[in-house]
N, C-alpha and C positions, 0 to 999 in steps of 0.2 A: 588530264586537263588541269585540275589541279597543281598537280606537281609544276609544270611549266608555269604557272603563274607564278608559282612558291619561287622558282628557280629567277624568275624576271624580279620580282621581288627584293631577293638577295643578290645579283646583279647591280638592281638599280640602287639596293641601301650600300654594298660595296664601293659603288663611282662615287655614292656622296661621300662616305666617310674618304674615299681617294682626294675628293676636289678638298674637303674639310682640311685634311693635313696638307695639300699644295700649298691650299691659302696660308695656312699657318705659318710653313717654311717659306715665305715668298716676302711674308709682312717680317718675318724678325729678318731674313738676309739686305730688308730694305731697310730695318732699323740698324742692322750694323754697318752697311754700307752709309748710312746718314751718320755716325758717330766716324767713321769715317775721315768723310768731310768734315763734320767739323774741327776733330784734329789737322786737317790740312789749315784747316782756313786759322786755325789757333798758330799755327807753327811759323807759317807765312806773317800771320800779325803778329805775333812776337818778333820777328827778324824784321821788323817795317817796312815789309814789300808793300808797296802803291797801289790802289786802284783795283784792289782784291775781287775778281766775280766767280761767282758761283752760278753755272748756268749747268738747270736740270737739261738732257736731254733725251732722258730714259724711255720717254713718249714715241720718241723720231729715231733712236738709233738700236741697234743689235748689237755694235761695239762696245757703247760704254754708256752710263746711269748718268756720270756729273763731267761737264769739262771746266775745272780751275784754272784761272788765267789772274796772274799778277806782275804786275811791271817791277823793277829794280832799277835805282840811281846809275847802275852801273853796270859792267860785265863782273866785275871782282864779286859785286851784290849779289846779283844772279848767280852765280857759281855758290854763294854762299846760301844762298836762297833753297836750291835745289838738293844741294848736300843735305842741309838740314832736313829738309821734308823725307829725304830717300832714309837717312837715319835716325830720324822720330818713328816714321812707320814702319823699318824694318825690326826695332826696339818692340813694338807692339807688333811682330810677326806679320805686319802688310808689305808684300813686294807688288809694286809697281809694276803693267807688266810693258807700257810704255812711257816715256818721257821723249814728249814733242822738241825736235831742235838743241836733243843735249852735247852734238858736237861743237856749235853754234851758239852758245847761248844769246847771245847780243843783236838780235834782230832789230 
């Protein structure tokens, strides 16, 4: 009898120290993924893309944390727009693993 308590015990101090480090690794993957963003949203406002949003939707989706959405003057903009952000974040080892409408830029 004993023993099986001992054994639930160490079970249940195992799951916490398990949930312990999930939390851990879950809060820094959302702080790197928030520096990030803000490297988008810096990159985009240096190149004076328009109307810059930043919409969480980490809550609602399985795909993806943030959708950035920024308008450009133009298509020439845009293409310049998007170049930059793919080689700012590939510079800092982040690839992209879609870009909405990159055949198209000029919706």
């Amino acid at each position: 009898m004993f023993l099986r308590k001992e054994r639930k015990r160490r079970r249940f101090r195992e799951g916490m120290d398990y949930l312990k480090k999930e939390s851990e690794r879950r809060q820094e993957e959302k702080a790197q993924i928030n520096q990030i963003v803000k490297r988008i949203y810096a990159v985009l406002d240096d190149k004076q893309a328009e109307d810059i949003k930043v919409i969480d939707i980490s809550e609602i989706s399985v795909l993806a944390d943030y959708f950035i959405i920024a308008h450009g003057r133009n298509t020439s903009h845009i293409d310049a727009l998007v170049d930059h952000v793919e080689q700012k974040l590939a510079e800092a080892g982040v690839f992209p693993k879609h870009i909405e409408n990159s055949a198209d830029r000029g919706w």
